[in-house]
Backbone bond lengths (Angstrom), bond angles and torsions (degrees), N, CA, C in turn:
res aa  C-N    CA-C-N  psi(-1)  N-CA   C-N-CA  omega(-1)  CA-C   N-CA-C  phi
1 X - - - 1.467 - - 1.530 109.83 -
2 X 1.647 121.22 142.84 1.207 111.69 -166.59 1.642 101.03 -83.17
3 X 1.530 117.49 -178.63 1.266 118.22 -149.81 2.060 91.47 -106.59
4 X 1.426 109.80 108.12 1.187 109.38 -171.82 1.447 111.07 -81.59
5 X 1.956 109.95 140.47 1.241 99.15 -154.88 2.007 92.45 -102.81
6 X 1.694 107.84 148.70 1.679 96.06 -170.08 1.822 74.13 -144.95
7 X 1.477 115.35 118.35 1.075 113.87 168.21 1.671 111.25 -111.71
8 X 1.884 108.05 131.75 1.296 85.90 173.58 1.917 141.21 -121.38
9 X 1.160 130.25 176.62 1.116 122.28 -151.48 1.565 106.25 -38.49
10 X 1.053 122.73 -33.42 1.424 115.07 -174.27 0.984 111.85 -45.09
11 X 1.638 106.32 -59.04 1.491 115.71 175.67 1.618 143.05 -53.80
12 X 1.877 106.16 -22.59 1.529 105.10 138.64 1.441 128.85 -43.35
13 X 1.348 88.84 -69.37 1.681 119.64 -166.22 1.707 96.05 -45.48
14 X 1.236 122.10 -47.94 1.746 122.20 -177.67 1.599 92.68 -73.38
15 X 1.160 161.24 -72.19 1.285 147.02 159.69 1.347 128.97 -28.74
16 X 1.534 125.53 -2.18 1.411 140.38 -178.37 1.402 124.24 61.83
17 X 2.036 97.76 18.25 1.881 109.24 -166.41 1.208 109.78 -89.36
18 X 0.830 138.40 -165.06 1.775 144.73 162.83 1.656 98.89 -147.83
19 X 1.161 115.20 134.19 1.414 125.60 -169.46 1.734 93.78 -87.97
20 X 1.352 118.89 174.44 1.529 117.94 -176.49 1.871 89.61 -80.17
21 X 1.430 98.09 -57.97 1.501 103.50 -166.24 1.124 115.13 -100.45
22 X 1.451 126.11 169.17 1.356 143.60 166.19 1.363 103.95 -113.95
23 X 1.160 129.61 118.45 1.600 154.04 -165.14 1.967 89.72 -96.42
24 X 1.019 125.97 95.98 1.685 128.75 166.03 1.803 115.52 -86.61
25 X 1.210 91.30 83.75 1.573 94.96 -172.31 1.404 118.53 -80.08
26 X 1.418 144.47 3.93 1.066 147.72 119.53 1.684 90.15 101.92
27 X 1.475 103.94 177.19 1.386 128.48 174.77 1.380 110.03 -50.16
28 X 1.477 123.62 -89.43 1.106 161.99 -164.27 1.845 80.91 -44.61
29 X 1.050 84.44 -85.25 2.425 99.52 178.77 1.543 107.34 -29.91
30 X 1.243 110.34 -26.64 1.468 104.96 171.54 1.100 133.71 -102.85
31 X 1.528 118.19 -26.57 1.598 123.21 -177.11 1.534 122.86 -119.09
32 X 1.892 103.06 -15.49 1.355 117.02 178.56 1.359 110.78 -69.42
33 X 1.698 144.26 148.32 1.148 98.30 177.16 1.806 120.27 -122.65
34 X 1.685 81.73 22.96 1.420 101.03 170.47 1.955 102.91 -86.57
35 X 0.994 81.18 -33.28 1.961 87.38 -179.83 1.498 100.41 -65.06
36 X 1.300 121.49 -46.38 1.256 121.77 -166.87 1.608 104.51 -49.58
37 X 1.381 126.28 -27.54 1.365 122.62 -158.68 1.708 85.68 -91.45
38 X 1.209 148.64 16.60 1.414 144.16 -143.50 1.787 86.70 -125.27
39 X 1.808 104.40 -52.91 1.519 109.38 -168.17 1.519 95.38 -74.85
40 X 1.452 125.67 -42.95 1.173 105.26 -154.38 1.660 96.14 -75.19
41 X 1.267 149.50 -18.67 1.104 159.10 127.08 1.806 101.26 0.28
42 X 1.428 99.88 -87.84 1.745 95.49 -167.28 1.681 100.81 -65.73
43 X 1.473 138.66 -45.52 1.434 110.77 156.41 1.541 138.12 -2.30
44 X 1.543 85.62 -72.46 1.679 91.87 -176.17 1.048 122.13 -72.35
45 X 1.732 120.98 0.00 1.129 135.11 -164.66 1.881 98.27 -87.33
46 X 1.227 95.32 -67.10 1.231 131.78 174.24 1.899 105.24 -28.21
47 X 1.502 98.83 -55.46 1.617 121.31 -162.96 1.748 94.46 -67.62
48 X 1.221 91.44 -38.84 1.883 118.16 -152.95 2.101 87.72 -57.85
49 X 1.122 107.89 -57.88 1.420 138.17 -177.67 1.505 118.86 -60.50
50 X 1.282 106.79 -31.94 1.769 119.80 -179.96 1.656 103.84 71.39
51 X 1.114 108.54 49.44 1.359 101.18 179.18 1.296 118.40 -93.62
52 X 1.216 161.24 141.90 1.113 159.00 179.46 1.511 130.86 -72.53
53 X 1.369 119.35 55.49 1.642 138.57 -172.27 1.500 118.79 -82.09
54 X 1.506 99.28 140.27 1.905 84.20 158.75 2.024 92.99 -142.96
55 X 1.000 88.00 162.88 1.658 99.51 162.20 1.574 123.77 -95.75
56 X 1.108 122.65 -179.99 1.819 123.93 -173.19 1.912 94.85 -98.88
57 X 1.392 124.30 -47.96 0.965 110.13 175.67 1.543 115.74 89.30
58 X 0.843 128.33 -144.87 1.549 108.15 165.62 1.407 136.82 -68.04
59 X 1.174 98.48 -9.25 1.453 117.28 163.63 1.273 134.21 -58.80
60 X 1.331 109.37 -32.09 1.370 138.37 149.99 1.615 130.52 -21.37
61 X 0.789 108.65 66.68 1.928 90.92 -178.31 1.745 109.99 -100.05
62 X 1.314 127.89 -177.98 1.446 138.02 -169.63 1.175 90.45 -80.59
63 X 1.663 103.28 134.22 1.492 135.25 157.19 1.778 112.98 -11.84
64 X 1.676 103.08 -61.70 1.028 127.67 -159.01 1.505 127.83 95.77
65 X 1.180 114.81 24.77 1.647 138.39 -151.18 1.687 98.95 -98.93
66 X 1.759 112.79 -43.08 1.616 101.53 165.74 1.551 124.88 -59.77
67 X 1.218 103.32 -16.80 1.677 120.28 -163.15 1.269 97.22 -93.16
68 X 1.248 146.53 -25.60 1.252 154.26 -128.26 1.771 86.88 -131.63
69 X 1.242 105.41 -46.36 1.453 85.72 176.14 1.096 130.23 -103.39
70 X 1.377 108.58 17.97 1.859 113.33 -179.91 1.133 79.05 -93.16
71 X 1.183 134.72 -36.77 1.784 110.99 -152.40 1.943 111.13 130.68
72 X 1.306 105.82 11.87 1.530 91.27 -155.60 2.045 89.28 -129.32
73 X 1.586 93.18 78.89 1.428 109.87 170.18 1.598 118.50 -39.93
74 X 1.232 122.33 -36.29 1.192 119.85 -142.29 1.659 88.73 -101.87
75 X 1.445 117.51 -43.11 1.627 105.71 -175.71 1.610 104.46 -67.07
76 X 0.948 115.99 -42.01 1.666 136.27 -166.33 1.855 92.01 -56.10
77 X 1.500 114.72 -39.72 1.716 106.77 169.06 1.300 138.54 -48.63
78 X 1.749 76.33 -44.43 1.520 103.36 -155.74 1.703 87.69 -75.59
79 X 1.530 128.52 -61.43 1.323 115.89 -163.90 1.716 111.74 -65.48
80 X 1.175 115.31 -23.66 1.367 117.33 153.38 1.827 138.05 -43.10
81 X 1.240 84.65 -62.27 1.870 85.59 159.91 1.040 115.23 -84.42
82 X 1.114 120.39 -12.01 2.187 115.26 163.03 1.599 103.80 -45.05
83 X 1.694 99.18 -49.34 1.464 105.27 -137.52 1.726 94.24 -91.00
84 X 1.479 104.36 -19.81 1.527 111.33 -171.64 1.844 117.76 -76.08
85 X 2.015 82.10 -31.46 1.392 94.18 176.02 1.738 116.09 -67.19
86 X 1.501 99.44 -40.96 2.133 96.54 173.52 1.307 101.23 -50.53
87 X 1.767 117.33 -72.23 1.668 115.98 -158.76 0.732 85.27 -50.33
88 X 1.752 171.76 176.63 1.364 153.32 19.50 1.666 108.52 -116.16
89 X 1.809 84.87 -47.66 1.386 85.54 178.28 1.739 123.66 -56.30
90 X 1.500 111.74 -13.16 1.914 126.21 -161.62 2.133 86.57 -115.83
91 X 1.405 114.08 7.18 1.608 110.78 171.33 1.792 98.37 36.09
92 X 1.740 96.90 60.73 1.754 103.40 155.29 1.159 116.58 -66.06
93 X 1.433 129.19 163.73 1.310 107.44 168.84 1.852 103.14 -148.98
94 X 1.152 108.38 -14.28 1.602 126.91 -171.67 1.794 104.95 -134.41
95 X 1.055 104.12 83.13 1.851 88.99 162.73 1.860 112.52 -122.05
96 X 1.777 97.12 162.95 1.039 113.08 -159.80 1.608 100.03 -127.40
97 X 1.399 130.73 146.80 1.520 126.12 -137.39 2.063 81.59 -159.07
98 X 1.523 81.68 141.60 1.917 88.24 166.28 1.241 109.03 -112.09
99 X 1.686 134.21 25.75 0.689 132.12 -133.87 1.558 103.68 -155.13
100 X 1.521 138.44 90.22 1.685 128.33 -162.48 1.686 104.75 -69.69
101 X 0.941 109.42 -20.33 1.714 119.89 -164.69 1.953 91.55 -73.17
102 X 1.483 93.57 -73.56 1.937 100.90 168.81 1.570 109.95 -27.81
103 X 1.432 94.85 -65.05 1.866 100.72 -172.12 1.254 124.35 -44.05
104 X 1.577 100.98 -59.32 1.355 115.22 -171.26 1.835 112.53 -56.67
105 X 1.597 110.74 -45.62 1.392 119.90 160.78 1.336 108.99 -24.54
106 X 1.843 88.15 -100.98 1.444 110.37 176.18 1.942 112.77 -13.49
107 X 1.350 108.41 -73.50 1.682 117.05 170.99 1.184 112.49 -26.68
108 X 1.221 98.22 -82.28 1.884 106.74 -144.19 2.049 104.52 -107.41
109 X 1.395 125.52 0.74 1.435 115.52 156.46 1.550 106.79 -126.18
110 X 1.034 131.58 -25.25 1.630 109.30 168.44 1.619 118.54 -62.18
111 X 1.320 115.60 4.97 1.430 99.09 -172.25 1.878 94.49 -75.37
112 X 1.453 105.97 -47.27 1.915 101.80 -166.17 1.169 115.58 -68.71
113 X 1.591 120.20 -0.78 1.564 119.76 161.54 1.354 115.67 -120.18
114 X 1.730 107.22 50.02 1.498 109.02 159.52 1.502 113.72 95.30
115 X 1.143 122.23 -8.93 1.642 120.89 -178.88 1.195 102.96 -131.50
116 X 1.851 88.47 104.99 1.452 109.18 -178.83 1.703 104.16 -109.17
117 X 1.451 126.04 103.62 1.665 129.26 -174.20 1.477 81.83 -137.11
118 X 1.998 87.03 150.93 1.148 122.66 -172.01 2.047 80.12 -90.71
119 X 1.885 124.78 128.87 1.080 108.35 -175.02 1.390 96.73 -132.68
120 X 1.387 128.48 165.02 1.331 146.99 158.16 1.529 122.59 -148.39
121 X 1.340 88.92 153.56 1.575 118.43 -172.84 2.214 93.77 -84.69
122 X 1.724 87.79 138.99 1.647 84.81 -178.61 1.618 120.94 -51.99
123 X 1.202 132.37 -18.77 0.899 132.93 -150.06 1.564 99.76 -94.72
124 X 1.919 104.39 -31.96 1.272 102.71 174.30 1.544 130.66 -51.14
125 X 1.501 80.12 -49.40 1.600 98.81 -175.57 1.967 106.88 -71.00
126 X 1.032 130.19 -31.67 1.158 129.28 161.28 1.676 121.77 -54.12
127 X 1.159 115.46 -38.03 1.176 134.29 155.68 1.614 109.10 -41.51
128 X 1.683 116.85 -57.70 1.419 103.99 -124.84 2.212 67.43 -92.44
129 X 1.341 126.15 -24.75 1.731 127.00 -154.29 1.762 75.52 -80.09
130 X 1.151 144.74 6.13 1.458 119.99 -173.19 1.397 97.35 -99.03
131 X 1.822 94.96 -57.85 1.921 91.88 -175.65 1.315 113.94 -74.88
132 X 1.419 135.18 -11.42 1.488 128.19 144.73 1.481 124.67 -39.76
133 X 1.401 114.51 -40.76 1.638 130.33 175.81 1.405 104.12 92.71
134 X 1.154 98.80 16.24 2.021 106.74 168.00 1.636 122.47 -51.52
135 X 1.709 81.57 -59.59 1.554 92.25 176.26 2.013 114.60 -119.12
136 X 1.259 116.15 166.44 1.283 115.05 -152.16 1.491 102.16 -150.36
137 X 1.573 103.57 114.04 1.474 110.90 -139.03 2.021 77.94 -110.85
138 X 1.785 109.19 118.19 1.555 96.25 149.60 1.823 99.71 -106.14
139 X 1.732 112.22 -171.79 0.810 119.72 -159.93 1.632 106.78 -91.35
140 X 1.663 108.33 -35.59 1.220 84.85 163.42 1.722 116.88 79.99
141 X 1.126 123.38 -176.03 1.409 113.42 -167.81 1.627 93.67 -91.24
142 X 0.898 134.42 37.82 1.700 139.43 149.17 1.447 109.66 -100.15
143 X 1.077 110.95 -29.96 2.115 109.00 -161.82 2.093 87.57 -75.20
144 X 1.941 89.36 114.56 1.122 132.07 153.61 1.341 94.49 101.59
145 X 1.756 121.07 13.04 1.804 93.15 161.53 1.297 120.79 -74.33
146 X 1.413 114.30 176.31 1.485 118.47 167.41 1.595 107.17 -80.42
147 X 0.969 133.93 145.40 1.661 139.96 -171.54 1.500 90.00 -143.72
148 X 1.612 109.22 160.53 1.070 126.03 -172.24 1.241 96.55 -175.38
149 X 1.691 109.73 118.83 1.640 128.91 -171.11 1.613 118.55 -88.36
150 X 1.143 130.89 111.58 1.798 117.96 174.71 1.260 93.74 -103.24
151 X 1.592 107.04 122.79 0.977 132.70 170.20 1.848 129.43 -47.43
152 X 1.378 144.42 84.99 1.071 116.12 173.55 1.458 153.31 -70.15
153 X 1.142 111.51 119.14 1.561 132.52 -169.27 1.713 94.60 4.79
154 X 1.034 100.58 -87.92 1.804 137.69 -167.61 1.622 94.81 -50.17
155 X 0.931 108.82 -43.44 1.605 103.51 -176.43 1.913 122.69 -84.19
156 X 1.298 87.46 -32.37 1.726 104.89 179.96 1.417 85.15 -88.87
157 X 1.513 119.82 -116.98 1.580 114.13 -136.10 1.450 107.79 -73.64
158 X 1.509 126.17 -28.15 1.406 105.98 176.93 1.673 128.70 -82.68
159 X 1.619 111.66 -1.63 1.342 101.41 145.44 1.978 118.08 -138.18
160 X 0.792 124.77 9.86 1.762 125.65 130.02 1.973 76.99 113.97
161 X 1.494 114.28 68.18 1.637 109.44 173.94 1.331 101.27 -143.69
162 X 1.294 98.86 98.35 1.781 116.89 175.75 1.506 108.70 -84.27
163 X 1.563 97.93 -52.08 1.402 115.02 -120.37 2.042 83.31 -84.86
164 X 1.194 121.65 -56.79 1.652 146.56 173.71 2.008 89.00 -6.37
165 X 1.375 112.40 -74.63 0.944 105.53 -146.20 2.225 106.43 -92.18
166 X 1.204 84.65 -11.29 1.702 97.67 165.87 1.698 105.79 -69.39
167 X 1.120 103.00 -40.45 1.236 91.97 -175.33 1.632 129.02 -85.50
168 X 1.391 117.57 -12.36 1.623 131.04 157.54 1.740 108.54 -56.53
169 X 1.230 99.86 -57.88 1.443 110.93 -176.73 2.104 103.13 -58.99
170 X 0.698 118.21 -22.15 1.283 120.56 -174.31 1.489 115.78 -100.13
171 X 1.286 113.95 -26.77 1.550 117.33 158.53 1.956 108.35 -89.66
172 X 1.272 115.35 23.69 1.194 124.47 154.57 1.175 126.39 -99.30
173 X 1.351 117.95 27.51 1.722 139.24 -165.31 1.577 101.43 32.74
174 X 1.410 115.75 32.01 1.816 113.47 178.62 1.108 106.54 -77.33
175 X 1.436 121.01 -179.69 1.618 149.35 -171.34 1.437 91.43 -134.25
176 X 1.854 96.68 88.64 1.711 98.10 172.90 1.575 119.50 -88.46
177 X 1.186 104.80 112.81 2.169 99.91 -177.86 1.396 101.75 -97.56
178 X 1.777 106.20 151.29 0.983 94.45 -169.23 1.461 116.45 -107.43
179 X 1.015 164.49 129.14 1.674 152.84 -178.36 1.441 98.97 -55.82
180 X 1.794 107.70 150.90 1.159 127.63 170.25 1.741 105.33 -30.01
181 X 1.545 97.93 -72.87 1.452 101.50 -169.70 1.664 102.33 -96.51
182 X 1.631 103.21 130.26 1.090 109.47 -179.49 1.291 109.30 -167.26
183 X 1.924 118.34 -168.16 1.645 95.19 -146.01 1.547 145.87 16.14
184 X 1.032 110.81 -127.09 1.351 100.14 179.55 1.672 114.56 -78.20
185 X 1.115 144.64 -6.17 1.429 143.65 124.18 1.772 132.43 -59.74
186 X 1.768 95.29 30.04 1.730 116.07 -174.85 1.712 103.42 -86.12
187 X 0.865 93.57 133.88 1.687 105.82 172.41 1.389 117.03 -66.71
188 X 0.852 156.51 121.51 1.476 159.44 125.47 1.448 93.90 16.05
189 X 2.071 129.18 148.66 1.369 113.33 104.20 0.849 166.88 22.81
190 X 1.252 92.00 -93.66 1.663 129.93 -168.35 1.492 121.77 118.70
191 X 1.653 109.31 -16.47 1.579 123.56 -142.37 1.698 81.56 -83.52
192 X 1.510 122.07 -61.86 1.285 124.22 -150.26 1.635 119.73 -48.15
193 X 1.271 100.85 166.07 1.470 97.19 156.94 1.619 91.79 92.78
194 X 1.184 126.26 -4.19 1.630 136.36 -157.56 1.370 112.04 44.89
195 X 1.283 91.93 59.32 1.699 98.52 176.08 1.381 96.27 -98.95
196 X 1.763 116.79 -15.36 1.740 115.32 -168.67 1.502 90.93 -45.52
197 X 1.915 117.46 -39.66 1.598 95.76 -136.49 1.628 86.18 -113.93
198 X 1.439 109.01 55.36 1.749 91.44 165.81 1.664 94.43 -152.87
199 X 1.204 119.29 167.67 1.357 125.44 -174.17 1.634 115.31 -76.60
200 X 1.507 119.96 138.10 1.592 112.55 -165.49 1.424 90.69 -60.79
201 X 2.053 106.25 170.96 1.231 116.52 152.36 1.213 125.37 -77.85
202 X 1.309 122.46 -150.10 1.292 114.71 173.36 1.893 95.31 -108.02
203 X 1.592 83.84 160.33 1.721 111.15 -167.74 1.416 105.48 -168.95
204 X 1.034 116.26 -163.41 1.335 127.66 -170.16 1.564 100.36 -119.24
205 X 1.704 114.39 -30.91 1.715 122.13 -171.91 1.418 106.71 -151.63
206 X 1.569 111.13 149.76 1.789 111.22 -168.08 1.943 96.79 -82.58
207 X 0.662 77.26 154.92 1.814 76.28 -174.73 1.836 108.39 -71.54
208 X 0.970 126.69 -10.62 1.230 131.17 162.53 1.515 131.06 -82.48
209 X 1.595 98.04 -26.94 1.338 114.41 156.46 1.463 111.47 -40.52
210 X 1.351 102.60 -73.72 1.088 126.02 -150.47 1.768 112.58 -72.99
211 X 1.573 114.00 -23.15 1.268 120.40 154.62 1.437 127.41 -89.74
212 X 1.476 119.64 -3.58 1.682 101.04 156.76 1.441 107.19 -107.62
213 X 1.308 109.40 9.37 1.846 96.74 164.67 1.539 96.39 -94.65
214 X 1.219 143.51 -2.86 1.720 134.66 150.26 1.262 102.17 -55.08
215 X 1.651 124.46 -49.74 1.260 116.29 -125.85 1.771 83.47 -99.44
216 X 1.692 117.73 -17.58 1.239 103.42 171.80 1.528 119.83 -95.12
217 X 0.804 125.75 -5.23 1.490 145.66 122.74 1.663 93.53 19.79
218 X 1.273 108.54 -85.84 1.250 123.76 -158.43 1.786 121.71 -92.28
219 X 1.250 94.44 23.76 1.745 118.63 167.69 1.870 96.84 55.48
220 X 1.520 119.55 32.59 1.088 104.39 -175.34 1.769 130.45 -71.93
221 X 1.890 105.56 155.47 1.608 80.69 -178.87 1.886 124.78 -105.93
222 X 1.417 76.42 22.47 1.569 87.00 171.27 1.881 102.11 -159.34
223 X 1.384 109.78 133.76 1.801 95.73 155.83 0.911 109.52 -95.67
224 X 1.467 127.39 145.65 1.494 118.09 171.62 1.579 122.42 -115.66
225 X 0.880 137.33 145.64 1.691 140.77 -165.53 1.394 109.56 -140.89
226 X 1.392 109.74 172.28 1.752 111.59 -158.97 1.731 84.61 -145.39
227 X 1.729 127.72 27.71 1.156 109.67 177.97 1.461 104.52 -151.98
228 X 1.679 129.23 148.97 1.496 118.19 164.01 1.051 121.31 -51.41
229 X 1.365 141.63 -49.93 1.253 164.89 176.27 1.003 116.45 -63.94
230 X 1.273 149.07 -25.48 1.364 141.05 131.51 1.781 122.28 -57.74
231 X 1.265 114.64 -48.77 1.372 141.58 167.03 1.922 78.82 -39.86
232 X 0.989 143.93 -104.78 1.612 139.85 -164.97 1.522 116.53 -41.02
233 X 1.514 113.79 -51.10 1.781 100.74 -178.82 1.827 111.05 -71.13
234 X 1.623 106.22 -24.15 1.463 100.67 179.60 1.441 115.59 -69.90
235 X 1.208 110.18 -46.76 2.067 116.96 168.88 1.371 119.96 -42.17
236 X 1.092 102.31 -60.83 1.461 123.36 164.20 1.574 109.93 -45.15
237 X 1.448 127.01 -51.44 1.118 112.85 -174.09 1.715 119.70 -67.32
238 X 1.413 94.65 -31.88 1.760 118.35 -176.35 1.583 107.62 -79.67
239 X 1.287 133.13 -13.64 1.322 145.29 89.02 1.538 129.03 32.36
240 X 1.174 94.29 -89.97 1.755 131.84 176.08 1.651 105.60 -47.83
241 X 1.716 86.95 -57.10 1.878 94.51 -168.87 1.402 100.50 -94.02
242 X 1.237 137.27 9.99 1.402 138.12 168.60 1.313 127.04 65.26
243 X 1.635 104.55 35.38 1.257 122.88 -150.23 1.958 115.64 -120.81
244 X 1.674 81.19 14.43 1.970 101.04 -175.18 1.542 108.92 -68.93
245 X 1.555 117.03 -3.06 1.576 125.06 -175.13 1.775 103.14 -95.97
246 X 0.965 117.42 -28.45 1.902 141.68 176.54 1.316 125.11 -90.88
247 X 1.381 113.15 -28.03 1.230 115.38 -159.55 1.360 113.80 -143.62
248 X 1.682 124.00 103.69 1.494 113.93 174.53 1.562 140.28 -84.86
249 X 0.885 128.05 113.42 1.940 112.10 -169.17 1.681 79.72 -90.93
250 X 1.442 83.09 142.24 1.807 112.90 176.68 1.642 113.30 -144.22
251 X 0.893 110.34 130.89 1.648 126.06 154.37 1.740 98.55 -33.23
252 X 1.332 123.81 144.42 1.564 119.68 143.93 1.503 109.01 -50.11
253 X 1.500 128.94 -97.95 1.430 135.29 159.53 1.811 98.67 15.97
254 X 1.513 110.10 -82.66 1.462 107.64 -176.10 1.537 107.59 -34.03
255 X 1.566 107.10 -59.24 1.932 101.28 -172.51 1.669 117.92 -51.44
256 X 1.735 101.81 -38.68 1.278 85.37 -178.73 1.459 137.14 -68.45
257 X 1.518 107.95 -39.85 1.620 137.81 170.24 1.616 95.62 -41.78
258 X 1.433 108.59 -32.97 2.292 97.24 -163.63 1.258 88.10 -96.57
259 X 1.428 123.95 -37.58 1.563 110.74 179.40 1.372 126.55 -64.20
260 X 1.613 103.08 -21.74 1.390 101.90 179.88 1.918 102.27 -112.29
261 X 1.012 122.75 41.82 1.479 134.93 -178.90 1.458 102.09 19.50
262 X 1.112 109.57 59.28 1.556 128.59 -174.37 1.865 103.81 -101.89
């Protein structure tokens, strides 16, 4: 495998550069190591493009987005102005996240404690290098599968982005189907809410169950997702139905990087 290049802010900042972007590689992007194949994905994307990125690197700490949704205001601050205090101090101004949980943070509650960035979800920014004519999407060993999109939480209804990642998948000459519930009538996971890291209640079915037997529903030959955390309850569900020999869950980012032998 070639030697992927990830330079980070320090390493502007000691050259006196400022990169265009800030690459937010998140929890999951860093330690998961199915996620890991997600970052090195928008990397090569990134590299593929000549864009000018760096990451935080160890500098890096959690959003604060699990903390935030158990209930526990006060840690969820504290790793917040950790993280608000680096970007400011390195004058970020645009970052880009593989991650809706990161995004949505980053977005819509760091602004009232001081971290004000212009932010996007990968798919956005993949979106925006296509209709620029930056990047140049063939189909690749996707053109004429069936695909089928699960919507993420954070990305669909809590900030209103359907359309970003429908539309990558569709300049992949794919056959996108859609599940019963979808866009903003999309089912949950199960993962959000930091429910990833606590034991289900009781029910009759795990909620992930119950969304990749929709999503196999439709004999698809790939699911595709725009999140780590979905990327785990969907595998897992395909898993369940014993169906990991038939059926691939992929990152978008992943489709594009194989379509474009990136």
């Amino acid at each position: 495998m070639s030697q992927i290049n990830v330079p980070t802010m320090a390493d502007y900042m000691a050259k006196g550069e400022t990169p265009e972007i800030l690459f937010w590689v998140g929890c999951a992007g860093s330690f998961d190591d199915r996620a890991k194949k997600i970052t090195k994905a928008i990397v090569k994307i990134l590299n593929h493009v000549n864009i000018k990125f760096a990451v935080l690197g160890t500098e890096e700490s959690c959003t604060g987005d699990p903390a935030k949704r158990a209930g526990n205001e006060f840690l969820f601050q504290m790793q917040a102005m950790q993280n608000i205090q680096v970007l400011n101090g390195y004058e970020v101004k645009k970052i880009v996240t593989g991650c809706p949980h990161c995004f949505n943070t980053i977005k819509n509650e760091y602004p009232e404690l001081g971290g004000k960035y212009e932010v996007l979800h990968h798919t956005q920014l993949v979106q925006q290098l296509i209709d620029s004519g930056k990047l140049k999407v063939e189909g690749g060993e996707f053109k004429g599968k069936k695909i089928t999109f699960h919507d993420p939480c954070y990305l669909g209804r809590a900030n209103n982005e359907y359309e970003a990642p429908r539309n990558i998948i569709q300049k992949l000459d794919a056959e996108l189907n859609e599940m019963k519930r979808s866009r903003a009538n999309g089912l949950c996971c199960g993962a959000g809410g930091a429910q990833m890291f606590k034991e289900a209640e009781k029910g009759n079915k795990e909620v992930n169950v119950e969304r990749s037997e929709e999503a196999l529903a439709l004999n698809p030959d790939v699911i595709a997702v725009g999140c780590p955390f979905c990327m785990t309850m969907m595998r897992d569900g395909v898993k369940h139905f014993e169906k990991e020999d038939k059926v691939q869950v992929l990152d978008v980012s992943e489709m594009i990087a194989k379509a474009n032998d990136l």
